[in-house]
C-alpha positions as CSV (number, residue, x, y, z in Angstrom):
1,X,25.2,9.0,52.1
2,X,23.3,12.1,53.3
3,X,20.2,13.2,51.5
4,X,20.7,16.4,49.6
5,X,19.0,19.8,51.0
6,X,17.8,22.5,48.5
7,X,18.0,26.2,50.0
8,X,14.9,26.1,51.7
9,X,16.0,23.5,53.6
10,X,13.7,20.7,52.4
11,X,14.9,16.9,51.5
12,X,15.0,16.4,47.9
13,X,13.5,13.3,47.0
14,X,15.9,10.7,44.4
15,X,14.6,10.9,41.1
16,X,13.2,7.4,41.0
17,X,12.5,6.7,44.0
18,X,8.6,7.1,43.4
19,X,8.3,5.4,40.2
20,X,5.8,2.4,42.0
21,X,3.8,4.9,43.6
22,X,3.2,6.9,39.9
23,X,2.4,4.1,38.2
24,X,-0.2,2.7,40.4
25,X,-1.6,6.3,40.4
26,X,-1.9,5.9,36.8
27,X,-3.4,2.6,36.7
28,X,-6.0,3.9,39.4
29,X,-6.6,6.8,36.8
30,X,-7.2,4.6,34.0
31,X,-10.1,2.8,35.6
32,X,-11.7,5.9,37.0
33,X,-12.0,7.6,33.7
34,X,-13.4,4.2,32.1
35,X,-15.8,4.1,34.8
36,X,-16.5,7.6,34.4
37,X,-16.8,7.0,30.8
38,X,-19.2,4.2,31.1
39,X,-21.4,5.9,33.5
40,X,-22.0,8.9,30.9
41,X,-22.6,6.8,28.3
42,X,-25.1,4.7,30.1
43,X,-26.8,7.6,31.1
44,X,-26.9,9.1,27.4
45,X,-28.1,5.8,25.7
46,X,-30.6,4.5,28.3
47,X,-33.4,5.9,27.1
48,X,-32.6,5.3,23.3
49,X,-32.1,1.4,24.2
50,X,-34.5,1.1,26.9
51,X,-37.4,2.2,24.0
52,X,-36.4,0.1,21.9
53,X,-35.2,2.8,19.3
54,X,-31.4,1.1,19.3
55,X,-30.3,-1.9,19.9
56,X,-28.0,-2.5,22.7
57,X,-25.2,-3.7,19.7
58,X,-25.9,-0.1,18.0
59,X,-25.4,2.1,21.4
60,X,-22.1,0.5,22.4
61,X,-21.2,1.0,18.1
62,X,-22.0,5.0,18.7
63,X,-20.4,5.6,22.2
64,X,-17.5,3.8,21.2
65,X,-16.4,6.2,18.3
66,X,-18.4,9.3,20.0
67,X,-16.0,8.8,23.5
68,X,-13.3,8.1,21.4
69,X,-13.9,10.9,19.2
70,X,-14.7,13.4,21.9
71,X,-11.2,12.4,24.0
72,X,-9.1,12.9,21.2
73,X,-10.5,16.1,19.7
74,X,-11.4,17.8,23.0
75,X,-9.4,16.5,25.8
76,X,-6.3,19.3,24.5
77,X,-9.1,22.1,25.9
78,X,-10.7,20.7,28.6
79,X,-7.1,20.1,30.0
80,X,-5.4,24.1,29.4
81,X,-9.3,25.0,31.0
82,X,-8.3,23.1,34.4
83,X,-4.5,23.8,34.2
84,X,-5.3,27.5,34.7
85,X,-8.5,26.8,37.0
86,X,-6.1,24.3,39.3
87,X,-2.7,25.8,39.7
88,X,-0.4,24.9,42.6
89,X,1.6,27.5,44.2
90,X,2.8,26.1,47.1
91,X,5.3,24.5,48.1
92,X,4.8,20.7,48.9
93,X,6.9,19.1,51.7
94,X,9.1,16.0,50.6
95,X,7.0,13.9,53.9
96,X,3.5,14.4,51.9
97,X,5.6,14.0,47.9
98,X,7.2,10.1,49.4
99,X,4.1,8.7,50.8
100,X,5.0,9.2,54.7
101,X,2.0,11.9,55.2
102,X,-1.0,10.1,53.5
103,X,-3.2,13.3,51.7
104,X,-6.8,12.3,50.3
105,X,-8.9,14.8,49.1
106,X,-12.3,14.8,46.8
């Protein structure tokens, strides 16, 4: 069976045929916001426990329901403010979309 061509000439990739690939991606994304998460809330709370004026028990209490609270009632804005900062125009070729070009950025 011969892969289908859009117009421009490109491959078209099979619906499912990258469904391992997203998954780990959002696995990977999962642990980098909760290490993200932990690192802001260790730097907010260090002072605060390291002088003694909460307890370690009391921190972790707050910056559970403050990260929490803060994901859920902001993270609707903070992601329309980077969906029109980051917008992709270009096209992207079907080699770097099924893993045979690796891309890294950051």
């Amino acid at each position: 069976m011969a892969t289908p061509v859009d117009a421009a000439g490109w491959r078209l990739v099979p619906p499912h045929s990258n469904t391992a690939l997203f998954v780990a991606g959002l696995i990977f994304a999962a642990a980098d916001a909760f290490g993200i998460g932990s690192n802001d809330v260790a730097n907010s709370f260090a002072t605060s426990v390291g002088s003694g004026s909460l307890t370690l028990r009391a921190a972790c209490g707050i910056a559970v329901f403050t990260e929490f609270g803060g994901a859920m009632l902001l993270g609707d804005r903070v992601t329309k403010t980077i969906k029109g900062v980051a917008t992709c125009t270009a096209a992207v070729p079907v080699q770097a979309a099924s893993g045979e070009i690796a891309v890294s950025g950051m």
